[in-house]
C-alpha positions as CSV (number, residue, x, y, z in Angstrom):
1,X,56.0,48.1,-100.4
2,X,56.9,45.0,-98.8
3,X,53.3,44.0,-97.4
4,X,52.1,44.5,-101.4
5,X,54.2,42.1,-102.3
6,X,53.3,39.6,-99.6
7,X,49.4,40.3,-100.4
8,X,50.2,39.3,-104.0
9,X,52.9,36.6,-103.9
10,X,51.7,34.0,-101.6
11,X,55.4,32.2,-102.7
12,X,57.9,34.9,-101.5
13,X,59.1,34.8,-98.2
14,X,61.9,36.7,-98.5
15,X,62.4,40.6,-100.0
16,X,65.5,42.4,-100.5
17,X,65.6,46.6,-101.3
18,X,68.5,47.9,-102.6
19,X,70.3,50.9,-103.9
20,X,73.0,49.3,-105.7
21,X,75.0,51.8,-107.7
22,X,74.6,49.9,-111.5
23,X,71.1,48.9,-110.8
24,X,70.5,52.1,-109.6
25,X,72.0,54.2,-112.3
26,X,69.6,52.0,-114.4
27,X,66.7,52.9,-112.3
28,X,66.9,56.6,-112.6
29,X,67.6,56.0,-116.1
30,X,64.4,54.6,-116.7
31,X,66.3,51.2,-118.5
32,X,64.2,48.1,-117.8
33,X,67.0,45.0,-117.9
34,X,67.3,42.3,-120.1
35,X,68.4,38.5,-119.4
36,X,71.7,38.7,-121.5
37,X,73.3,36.7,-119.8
38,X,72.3,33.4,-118.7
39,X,72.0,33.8,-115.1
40,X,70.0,36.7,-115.5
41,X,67.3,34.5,-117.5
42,X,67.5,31.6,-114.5
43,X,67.3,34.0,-111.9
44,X,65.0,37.0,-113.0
45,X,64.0,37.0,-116.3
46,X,63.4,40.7,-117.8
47,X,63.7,43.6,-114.6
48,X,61.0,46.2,-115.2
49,X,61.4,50.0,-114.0
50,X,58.0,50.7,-112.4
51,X,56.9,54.3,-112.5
52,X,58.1,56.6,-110.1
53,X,56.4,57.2,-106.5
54,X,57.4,58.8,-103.4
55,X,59.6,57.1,-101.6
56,X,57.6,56.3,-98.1
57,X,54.4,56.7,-99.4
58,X,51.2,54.5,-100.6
59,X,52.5,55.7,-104.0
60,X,55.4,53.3,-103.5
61,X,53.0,49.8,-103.5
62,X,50.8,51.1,-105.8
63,X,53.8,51.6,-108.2
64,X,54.9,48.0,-108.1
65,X,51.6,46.4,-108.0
66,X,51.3,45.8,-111.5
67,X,54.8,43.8,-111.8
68,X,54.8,41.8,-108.7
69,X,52.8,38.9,-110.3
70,X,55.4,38.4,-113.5
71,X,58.6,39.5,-111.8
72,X,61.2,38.3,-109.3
73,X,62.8,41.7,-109.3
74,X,61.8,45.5,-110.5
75,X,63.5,48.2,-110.5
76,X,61.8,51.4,-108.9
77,X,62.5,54.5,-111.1
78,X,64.7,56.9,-109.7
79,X,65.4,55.0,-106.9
80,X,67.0,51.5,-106.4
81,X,66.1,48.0,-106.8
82,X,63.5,45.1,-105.2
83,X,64.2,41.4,-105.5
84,X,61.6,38.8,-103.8
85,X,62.1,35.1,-103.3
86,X,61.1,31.8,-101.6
87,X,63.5,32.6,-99.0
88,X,65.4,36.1,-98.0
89,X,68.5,33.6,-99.1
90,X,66.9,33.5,-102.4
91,X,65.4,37.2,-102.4
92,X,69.2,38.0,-101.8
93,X,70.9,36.2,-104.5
94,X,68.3,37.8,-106.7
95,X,69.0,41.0,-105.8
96,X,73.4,40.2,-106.3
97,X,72.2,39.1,-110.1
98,X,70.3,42.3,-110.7
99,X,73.0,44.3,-109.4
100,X,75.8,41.9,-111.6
101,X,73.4,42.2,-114.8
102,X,73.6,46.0,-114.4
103,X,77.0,46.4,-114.7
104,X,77.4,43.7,-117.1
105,X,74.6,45.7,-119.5
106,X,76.4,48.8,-118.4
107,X,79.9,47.5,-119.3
108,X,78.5,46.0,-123.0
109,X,76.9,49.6,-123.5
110,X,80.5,50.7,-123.8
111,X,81.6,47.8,-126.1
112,X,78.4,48.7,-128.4
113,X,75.8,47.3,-126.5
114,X,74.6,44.0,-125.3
115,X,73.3,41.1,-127.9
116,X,70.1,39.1,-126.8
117,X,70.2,35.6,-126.4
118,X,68.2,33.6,-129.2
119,X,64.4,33.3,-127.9
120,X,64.8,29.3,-128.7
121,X,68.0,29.0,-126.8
122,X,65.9,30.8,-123.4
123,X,63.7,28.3,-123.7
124,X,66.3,25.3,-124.0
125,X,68.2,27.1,-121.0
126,X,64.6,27.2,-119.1
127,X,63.9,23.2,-119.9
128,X,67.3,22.3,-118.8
129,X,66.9,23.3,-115.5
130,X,63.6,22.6,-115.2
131,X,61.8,26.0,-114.6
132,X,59.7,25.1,-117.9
């Protein structure tokens, strides 16, 4: 898993796998998450659940291989959760925001679920600091 994503991110230096319990429960759920808070759009964007594989097993890269490109993070389905960065500093404070936007999305569930930020305000949050 981690030499896919080094074959097709020539930027990341750093990879984190976890099995954090929120973005975990999210994982096996099958619930890709959303940047509903503005953290989660500076730091990951929108986490996709890639399809299930065997853990230990070619399935595994082949599973990510189609998200690597367009994400910072994925969640693997019924399993846990993968953050890459510049830096394994980076890779890790990726992989803290995943886990803190799961429970976050997991806590609003309860309250009647999460509301999206406006698509025009994303973009304003993006140009401020500069990663548009």
């Amino acid at each position: 898993m981690h030499i896919e994503v080094y074959k097709k991110r020539k930027d990341v230096f750093g990879i984190i796998h976890t099995h954090s319990p929120y973005a975990s429960a999210f994982a096996v759920s099958h619930i890709p998450l959303e940047p509903v808070v503005s953290e989660a759009v500076l730091s990951n964007g929108h986490v996709p659940v890639s399809p299930y594989a065997t853990p230990s097993t070619e399935d595994v890269p082949r599973s990510i291989a189609g998200y690597i490109k367009d994400h910072n993070s994925i969640l693997l389905a019924n399993h846990g959760a993968l953050a890459i960065g510049k830096s394994l500093e980076e890779a890790f404070y990726r992989a803290e925001r995943v886990e803190y936007l799961a429970k976050v999305m997991f806590i609003s569930r309860l309250l009647g679920g999460a509301k999206p930020i406006p698509q025009e305000e994303v973009e304003k949050l993006l140009k401020n600091w500069g990663l548009k």
